[in-house]
C-alpha positions in Angstrom: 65.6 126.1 96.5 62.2 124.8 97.0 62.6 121.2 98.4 59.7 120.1 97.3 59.7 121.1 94.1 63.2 119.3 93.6 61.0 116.5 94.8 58.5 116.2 93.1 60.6 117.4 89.9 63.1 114.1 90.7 60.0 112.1 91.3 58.0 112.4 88.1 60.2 114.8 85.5 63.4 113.5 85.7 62.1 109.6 85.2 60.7 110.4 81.7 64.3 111.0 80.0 65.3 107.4 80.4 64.4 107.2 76.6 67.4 106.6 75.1 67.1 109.9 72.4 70.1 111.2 72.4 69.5 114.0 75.7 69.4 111.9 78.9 68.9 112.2 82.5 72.4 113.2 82.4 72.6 115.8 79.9 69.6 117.6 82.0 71.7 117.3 85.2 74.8 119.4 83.5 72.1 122.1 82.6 70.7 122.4 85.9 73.7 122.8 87.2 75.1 125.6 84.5 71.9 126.9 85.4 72.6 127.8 88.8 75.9 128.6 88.1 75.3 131.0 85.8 72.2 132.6 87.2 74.2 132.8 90.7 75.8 135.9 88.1 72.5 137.6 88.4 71.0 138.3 91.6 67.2 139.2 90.4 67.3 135.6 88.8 65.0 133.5 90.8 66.5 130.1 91.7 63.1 127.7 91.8 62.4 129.2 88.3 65.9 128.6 86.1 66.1 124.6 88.0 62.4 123.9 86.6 63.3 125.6 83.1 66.2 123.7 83.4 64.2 120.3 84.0 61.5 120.5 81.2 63.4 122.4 78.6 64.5 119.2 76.6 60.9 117.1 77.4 59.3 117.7 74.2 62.5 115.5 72.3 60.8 112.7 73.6 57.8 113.5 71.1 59.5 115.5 68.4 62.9 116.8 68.1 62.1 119.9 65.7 59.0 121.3 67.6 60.5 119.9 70.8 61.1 123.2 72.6 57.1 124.0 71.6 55.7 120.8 73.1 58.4 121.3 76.4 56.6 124.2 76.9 53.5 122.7 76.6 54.5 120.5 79.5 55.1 123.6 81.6 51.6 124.7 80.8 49.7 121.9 81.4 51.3 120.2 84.4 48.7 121.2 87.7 51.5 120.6 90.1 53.8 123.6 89.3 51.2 125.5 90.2 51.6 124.9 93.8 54.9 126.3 93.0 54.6 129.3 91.0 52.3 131.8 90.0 50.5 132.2 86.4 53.2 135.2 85.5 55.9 132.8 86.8 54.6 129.5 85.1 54.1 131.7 81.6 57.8 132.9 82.5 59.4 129.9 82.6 57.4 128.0 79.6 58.8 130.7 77.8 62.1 130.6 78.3 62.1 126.9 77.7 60.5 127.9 74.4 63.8 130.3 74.1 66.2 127.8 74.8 67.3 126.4 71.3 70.4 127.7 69.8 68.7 127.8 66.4 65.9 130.1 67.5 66.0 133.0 65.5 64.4 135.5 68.3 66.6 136.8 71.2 65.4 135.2 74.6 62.8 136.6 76.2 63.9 136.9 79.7 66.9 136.4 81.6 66.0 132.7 82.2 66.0 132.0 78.6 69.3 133.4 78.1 70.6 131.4 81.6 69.5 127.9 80.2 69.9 128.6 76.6 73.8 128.8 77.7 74.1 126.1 80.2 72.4 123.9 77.3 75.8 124.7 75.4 78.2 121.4 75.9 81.5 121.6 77.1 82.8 118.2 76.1 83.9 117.4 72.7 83.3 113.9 73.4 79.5 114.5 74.3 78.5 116.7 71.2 79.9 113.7 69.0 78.2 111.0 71.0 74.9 112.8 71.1 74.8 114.1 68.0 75.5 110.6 66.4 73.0 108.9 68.8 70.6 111.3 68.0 70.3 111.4 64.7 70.8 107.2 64.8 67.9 107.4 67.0 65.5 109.4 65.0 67.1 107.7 61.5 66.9 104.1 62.7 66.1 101.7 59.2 68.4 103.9 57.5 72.1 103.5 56.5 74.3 104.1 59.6 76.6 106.3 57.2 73.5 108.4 56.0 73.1 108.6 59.4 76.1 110.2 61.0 76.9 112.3 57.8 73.8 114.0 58.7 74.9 114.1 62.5 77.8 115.8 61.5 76.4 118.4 59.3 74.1 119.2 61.9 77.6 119.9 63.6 78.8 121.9 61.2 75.8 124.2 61.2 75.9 124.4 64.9 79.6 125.0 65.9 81.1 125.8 62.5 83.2 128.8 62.2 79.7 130.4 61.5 77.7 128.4 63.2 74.7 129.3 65.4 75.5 128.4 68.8 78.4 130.2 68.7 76.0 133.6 69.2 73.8 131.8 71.5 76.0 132.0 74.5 75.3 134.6 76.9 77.7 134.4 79.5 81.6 134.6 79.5 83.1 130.6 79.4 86.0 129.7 77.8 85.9 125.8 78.3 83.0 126.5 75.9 84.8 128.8 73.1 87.7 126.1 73.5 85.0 123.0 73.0 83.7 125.0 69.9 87.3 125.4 68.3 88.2 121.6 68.8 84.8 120.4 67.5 85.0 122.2 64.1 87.9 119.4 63.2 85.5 116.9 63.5 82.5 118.2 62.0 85.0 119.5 58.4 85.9 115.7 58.2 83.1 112.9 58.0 86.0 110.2 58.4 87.8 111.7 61.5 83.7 112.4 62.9 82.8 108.2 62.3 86.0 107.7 63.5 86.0 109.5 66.6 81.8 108.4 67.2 83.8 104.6 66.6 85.9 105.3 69.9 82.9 106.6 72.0 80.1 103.7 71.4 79.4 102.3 74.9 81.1 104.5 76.7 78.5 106.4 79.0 78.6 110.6 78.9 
């Protein structure tokens, strides 16, 4: 890894997810590490490349969640200092995958980098895909009726991790904490009183 690159990426990336949307510092942390865990699987993957995708891929939630993989891209694009890094190939590389990232896309990654972080974006914990999905949609709902709220949090669920649900396709590398996550999550999101209930338990609590 390129230590300056960590630096720099610590210095002035990692400072801009203290927003409070629903994806923090932390939640960018866990995929950087998947990351490199998963790309350590695949020894063409480049290591400088899948941290940085890593680090910007959720930037864009801090302007608008539904186009937020576009505008994280953007990010990639724009910012002069990555290209003391990378070259132009690498830079369009890497905005790419981050563009690639979402489990609701409905193209197949591009490139090995978007399938790496697309699957280390994939939670593990029960606990934080019902925290951050509530908070989330609180978030981005705030004025409206808490209930409306977290009903819509949970459909989002639903859609996501149901027994049909889209992330379930998106995972490109063998991990059964995930497939057991998945399986545990679709009680909550079939039950809008055991989902409130369980969001009730997790308020304050710091994932």
């Amino acid at each position: 890894m390129n230590e300056k690159l960590v630096k720099y990426i610590e210095t002035n990336i990692f400072p801009k997810y203290a927003d409070g949307s629903g994806h923090s510092l932390g939640h960018i942390k866990y995929v950087i590490r998947r990351s490199l865990k998963f790309a350590e699987q695949m020894p063409e993957a480049n290591l400088n490349i899948c941290y940085t995708v890593a680090a910007y891929h959720d930037l864009g939630r801090l302007i608008d969640d539904d186009l937020h993989e576009k505008i994280s891209a953007a990010y990639v694009r724009i910012d002069p200092r990555l290209r003391e890094f990378f070259s132009d190939k690498e830079l369009e590389t890497i905005a790419e995958a981050v563009e690639d990232h979402r489990a609701s896309s409905k193209r197949e990654p591009r490139s090995i980098y978007g399938r790496i972080v697309s699957s280390a974006d994939r939670s593990t914990s029960v606990d934080e895909m019902i925290k951050r999905s509530a908070e989330s949609h609180l978030y981005w709902g705030r004025g409206q009726d808490i209930d409306k709220c977290l009903e819509e949090a949970r459909q989002h669920l639903l859609r996501k991790y149901g027994k049909n649900g889209y992330a379930l396709s998106k995972m490109y590398f063998e991990d059964p904490e995930y497939t057991k996550a998945c399986a545990e999550i679709q009680k909550y999101a079939e039950d809008f009183d055991k989902y409130k209930a369980k969001y009730e338990s997790l308020k304050g609590n710091l994932i």
